[in-house]
C-alpha positions as CSV (number, residue, x, y, z in Angstrom):
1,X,51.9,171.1,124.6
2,X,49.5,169.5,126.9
3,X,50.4,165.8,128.4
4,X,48.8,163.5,126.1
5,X,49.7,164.9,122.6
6,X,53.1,165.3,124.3
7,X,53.5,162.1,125.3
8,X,51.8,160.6,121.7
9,X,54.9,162.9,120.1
10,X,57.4,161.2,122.2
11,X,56.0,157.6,121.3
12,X,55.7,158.7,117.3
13,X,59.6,159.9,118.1
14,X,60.1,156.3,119.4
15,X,58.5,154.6,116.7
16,X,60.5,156.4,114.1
17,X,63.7,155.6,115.3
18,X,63.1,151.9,115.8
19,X,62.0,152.1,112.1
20,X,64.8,154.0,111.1
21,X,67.3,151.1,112.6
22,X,65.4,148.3,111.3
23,X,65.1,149.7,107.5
24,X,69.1,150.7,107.9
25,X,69.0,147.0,108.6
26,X,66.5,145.7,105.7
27,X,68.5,148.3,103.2
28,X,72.2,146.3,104.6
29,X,70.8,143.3,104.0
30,X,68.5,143.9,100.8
31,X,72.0,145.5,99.4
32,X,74.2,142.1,99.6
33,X,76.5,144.1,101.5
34,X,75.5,141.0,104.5
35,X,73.9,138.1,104.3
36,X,71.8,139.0,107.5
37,X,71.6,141.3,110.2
38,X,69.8,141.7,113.7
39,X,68.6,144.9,115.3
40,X,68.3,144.7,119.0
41,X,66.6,145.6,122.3
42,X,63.3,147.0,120.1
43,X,60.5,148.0,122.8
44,X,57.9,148.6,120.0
45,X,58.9,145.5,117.3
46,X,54.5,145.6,116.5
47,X,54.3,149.0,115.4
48,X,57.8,148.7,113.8
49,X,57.0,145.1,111.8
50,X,53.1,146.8,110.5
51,X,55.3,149.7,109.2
52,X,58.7,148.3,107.7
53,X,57.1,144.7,106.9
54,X,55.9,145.4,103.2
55,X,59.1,147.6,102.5
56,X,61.0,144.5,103.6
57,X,59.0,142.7,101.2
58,X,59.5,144.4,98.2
59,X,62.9,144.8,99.2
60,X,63.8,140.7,99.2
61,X,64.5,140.3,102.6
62,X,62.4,138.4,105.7
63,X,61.7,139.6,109.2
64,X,61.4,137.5,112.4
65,X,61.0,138.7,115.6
66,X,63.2,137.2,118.2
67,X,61.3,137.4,121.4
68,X,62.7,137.5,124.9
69,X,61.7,136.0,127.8
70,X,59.5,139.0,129.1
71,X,58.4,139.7,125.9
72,X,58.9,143.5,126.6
73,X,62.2,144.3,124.6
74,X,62.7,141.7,121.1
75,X,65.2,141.6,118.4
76,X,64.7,141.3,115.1
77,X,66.7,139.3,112.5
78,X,66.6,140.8,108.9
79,X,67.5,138.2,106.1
80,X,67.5,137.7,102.4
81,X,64.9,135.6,101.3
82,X,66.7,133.3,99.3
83,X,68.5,132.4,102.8
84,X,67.2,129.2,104.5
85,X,67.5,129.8,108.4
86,X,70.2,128.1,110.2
87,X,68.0,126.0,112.4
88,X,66.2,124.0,109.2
């Protein structure tokens, strides 16, 4: 495999798994089973958010990124959308 498609595999790889923690996250929350949740240190939360958003949607919950102050790793906090945030 030469460098570049080996390097996109290893970013698709990447991408998956962030998705696959988040949605484990949405599918928590979404269940009842908690009220919230918060999946951390995310490196790619913009490819992760375009792909999980509208399944978080359907699902009943809300995502908000939680950016850091370098802006290069974020959390984000899954909640049901019934819940008001604790800041309002």
């Amino acid at each position: 495999m030469n460098e570049p498609a080996a390097q996109a595999a290893d970013l698709r790889s990447a991408i998956d798994r962030e998705v696959e923690l988040v949605m484990s996250a949405v599918n928590l929350v979404a269940s009842g089973a908690a009220p919230s949740a918060t999946v951390g240190g995310l490196r790619l939360v913009d490819a992760v958010l375009e792909i999980v958003s509208a399944r978080a949607g359907v699902a009943g919950v809300t995502l908000e990124p939680l950016w850091g102050p370098d802006e290069v790793v974020t959390d984000v906090r899954i909640r049901r959308e019934s819940a008001q945030p604790a800041h309002a």
